[in-house]
C-alpha positions as CSV (number, residue, x, y, z in Angstrom):
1,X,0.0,0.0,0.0
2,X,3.2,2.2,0.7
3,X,4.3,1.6,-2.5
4,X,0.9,3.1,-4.4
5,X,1.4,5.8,-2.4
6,X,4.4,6.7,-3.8
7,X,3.4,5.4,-7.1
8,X,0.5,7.5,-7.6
9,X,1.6,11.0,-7.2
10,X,4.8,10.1,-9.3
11,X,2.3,8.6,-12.1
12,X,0.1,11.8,-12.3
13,X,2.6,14.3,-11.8
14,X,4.3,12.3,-15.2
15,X,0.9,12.5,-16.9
16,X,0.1,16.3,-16.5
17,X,3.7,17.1,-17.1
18,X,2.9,15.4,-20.5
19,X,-0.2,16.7,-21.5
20,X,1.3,20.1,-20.9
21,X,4.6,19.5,-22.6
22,X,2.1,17.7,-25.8
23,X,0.3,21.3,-26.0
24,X,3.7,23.4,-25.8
25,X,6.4,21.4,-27.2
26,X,8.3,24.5,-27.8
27,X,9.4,24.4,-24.2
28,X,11.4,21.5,-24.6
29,X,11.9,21.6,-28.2
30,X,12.9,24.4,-30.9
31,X,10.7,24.4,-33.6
32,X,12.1,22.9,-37.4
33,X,12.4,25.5,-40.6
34,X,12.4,23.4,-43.6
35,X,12.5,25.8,-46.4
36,X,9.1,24.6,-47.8
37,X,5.7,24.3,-46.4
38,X,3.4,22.5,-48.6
39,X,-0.1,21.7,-48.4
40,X,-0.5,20.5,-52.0
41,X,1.0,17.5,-53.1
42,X,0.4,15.6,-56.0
43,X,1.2,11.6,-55.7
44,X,2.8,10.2,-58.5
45,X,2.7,13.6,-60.0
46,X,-1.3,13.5,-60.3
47,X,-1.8,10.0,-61.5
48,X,-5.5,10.3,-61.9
49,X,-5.3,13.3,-64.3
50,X,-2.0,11.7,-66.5
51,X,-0.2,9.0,-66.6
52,X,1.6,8.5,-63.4
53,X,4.9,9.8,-62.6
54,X,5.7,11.3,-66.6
55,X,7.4,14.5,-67.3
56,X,3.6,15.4,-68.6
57,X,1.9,14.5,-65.4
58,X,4.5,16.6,-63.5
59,X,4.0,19.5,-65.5
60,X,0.2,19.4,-65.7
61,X,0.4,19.2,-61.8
62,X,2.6,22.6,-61.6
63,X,0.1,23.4,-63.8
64,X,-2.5,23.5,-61.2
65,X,-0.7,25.1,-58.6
66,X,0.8,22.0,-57.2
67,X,4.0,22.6,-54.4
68,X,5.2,19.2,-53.9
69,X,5.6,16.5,-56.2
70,X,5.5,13.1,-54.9
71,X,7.5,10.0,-56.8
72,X,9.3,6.7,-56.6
73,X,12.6,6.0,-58.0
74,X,14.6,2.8,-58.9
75,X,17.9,2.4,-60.6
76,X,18.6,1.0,-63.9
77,X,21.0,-1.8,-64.6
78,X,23.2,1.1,-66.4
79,X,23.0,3.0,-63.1
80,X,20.3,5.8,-64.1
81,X,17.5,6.8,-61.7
82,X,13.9,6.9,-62.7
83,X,10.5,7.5,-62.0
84,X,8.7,5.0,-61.4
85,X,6.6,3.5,-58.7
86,X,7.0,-0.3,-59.2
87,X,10.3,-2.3,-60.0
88,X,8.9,-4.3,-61.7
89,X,6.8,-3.2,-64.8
90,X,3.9,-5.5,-65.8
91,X,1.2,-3.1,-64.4
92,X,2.4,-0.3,-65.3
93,X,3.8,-1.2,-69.0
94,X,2.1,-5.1,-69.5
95,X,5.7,-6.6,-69.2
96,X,7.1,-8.6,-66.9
97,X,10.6,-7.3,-66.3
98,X,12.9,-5.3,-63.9
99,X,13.7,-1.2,-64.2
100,X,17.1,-2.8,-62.6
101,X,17.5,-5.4,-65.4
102,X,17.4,-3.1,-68.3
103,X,19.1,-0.4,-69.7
104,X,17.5,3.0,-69.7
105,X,17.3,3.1,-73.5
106,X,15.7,-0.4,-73.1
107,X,12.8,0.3,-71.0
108,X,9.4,-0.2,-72.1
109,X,6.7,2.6,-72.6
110,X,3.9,3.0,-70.1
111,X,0.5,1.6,-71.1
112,X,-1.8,4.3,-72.9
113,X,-4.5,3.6,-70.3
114,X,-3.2,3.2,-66.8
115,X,-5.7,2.6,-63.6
116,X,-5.7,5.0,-60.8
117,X,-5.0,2.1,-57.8
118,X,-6.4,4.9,-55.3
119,X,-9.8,5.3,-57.2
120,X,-11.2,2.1,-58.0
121,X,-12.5,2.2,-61.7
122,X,-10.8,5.3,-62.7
123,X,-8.1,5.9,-65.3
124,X,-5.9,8.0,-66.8
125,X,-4.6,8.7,-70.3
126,X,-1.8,11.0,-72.0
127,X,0.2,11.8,-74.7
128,X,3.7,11.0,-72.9
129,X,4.1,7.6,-72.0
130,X,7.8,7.5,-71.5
131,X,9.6,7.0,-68.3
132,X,11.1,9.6,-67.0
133,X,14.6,10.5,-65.3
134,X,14.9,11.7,-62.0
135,X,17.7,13.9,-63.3
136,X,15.2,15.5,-65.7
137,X,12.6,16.4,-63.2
138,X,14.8,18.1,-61.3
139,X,16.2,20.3,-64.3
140,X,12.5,21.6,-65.0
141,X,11.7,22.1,-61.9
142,X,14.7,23.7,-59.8
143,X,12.3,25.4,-57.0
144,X,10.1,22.8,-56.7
145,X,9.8,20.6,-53.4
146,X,10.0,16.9,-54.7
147,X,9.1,13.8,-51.7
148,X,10.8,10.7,-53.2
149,X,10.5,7.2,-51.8
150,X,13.7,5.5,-52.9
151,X,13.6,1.5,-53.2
152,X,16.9,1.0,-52.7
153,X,19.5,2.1,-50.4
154,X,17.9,5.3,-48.6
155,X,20.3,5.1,-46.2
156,X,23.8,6.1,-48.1
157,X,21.7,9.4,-49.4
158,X,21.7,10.2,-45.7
159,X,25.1,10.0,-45.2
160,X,26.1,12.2,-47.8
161,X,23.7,14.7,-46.7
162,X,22.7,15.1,-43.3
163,X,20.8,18.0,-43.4
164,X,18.3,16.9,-46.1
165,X,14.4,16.6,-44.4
166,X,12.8,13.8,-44.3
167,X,9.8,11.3,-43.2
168,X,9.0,8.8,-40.4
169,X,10.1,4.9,-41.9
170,X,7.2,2.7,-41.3
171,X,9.5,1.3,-38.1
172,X,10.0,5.0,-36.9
173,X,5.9,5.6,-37.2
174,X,5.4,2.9,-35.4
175,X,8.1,4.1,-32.6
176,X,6.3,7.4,-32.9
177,X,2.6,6.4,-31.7
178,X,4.5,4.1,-29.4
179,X,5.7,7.0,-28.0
180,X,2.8,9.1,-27.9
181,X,0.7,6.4,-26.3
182,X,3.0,6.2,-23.3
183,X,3.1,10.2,-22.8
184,X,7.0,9.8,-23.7
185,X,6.6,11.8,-27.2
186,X,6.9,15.8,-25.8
187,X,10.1,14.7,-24.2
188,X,12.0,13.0,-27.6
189,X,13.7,15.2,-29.8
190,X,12.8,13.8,-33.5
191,X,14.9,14.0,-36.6
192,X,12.5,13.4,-39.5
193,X,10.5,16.7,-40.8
194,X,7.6,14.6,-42.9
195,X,4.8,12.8,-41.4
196,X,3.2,10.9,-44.8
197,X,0.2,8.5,-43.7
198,X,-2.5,7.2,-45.6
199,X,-6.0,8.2,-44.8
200,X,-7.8,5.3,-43.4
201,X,-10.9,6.2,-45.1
202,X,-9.0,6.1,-48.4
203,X,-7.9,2.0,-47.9
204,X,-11.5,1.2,-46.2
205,X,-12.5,2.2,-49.4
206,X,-10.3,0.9,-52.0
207,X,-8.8,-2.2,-49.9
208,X,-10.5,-3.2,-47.1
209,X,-14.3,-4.4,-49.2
210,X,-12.3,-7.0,-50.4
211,X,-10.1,-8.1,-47.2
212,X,-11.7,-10.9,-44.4
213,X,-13.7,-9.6,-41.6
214,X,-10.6,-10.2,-39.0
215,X,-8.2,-8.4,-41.4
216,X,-10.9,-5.2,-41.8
217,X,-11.7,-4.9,-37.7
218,X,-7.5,-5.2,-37.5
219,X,-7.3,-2.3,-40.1
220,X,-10.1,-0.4,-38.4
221,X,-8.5,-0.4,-34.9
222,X,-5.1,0.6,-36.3
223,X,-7.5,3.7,-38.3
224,X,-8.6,4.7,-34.5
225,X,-5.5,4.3,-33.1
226,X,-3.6,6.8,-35.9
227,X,-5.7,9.6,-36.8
228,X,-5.4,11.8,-33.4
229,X,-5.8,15.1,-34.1
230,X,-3.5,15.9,-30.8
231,X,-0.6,13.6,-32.4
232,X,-0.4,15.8,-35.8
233,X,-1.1,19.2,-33.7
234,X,1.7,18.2,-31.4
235,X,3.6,17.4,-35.1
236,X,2.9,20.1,-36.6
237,X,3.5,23.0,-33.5
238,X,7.5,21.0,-33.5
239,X,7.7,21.9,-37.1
240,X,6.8,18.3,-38.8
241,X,4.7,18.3,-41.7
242,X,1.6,16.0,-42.3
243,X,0.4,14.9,-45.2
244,X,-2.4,12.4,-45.2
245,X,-3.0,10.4,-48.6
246,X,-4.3,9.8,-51.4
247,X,-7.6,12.3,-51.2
248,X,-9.6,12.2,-54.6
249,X,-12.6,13.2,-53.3
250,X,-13.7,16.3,-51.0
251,X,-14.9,14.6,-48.9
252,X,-11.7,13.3,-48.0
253,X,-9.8,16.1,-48.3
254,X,-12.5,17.7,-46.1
255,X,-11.6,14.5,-43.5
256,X,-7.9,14.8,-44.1
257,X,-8.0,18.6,-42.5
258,X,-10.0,18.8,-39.9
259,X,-8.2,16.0,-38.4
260,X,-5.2,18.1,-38.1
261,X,-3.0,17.5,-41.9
262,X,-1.4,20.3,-42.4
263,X,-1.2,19.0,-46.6
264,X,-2.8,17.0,-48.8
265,X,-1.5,14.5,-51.3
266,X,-4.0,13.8,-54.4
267,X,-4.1,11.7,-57.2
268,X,-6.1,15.0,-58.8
269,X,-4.1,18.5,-58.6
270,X,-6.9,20.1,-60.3
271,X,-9.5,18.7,-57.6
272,X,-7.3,19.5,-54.9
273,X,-6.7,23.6,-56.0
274,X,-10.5,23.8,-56.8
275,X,-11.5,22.5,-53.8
276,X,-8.7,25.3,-51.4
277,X,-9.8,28.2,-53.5
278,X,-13.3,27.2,-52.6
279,X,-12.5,27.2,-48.6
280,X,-10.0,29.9,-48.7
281,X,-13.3,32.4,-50.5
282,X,-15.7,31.4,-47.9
283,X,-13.3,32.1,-45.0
């Protein structure tokens, strides 16, 4: 009984101290400056409008007042990086082979009719079908904030660059609501300057219909346990980004911010500036 005693006043002293620390995390910690804040972002350079991840899709995205580009990249056996989501290209280009057993001049075409996996019976069409260089995108668009998942060996770009921002791993967001569940977050300093999460409305619709029962009440709980609106305000008041993904509809971009994002990625750039300048007149 001497023990809980004890116990007790330590244990709520910890949890206000935490609370408090959640709501001004400026006390313990001094607040990032990444030299872009964006709250449009266009996945796979706006796969739903053109076909994902071309030069074309890039530009159409600018186009619409995009200010991050998201993309994937994998090398080529002659050592060239380029955009593309999947290594191996039988979705995107209907044959089965490798980005890293080809040459670049050797690599296939994308299809001219490509399915938007994020909007289930949607697809998208354009002129450029070609593969683009990473080296390429960055030439056009000098200014322009690119998010790139690399496949392959993200650590040595870390090494040679400390400074560069970047997001939470799938191990380190796991550490992350680890630590916010225990009331340990305010007081651990965090590197990364991304947050990038799906939206679990976005997978209940476009995965979970055709998963088991088990799997679905699994992916539901994992939903409640990852959208807290006190997690991304905590984020985002330390100077982390969050994104939430892949919102073509506005109704999810609508869910996306008011449960704390502080950007939205989109499969439709178009969608996505029509639907701001719409909230940002009637403000």
């Amino acid at each position: 009984m001497s023990l809980l005693y004890f116990l007790l006043p330590v244990f709520g002293g910890y949890t206000l101290t935490s609370l408090y620390l959640l709501k001004n995390p400026h006390i313990l910690h001094k607040k990032k400056r990444t030299a872009f804040y964006c709250m449009h972002i266009s996945h796979r350079g706006g796969c739903g409008e053109r076909i994902e991840s071309t030069m074309e899709a890039f530009e159409n995205a600018v186009k619409h007042g995009t200010e991050m580009l998201e993309m994937d990249c994998h090398l080529t056996r002659d050592e060239y990086v380029v955009v593309s989501h999947d290594e191996n290209l039988l979705r995107q280009t209907g044959q089965d082979v490798n980005i890293s057993s080809l040459d670049l001049q050797d690599l296939p075409l994308y299809k001219e009719r490509m399915e938007v996996l994020f909007y289930e019976g949607r697809y998208s069409t354009g002129a450029d079908r070609k593969i683009a260089l990473l080296e390429d995108v960055f030439r056009k668009f000098p200014e322009l904030p690119v998010s790139i998942e690399i496949k392959e060996n993200n650590k040595r770009l870390m090494q040679k660059n400390g400074s560069m921002p970047y997001s939470f791993s799938m191990t380190r967001g796991m550490l992350l609501l680890l630590l916010f569940y225990t009331g340990l977050l305010p007081f651990v300093p965090l590197g990364e300057s991304l947050l990038q999460f799906y939206l679990p409305r976005i997978m209940n619709r476009c995965v979970c219909e055709h998963l088991s029962l088990d799997i679905k009440m699994e992916w539901n709980g994992t939903s409640i346990l990852t959208m807290r609106r006190s997690l991304f305000q905590h984020l985002a008041a330390r100077g982390i980004q969050v994104h939430l993904f892949v919102c073509n509809e506005e109704e999810d971009i609508k869910a996306a911010m008011e449960v704390g994002a502080t950007g939205v990625m989109t499969d439709y750039p178009s969608l996505l500036s029509t639907y701001f300048c719409k909230t940002r007149s009637s403000d």
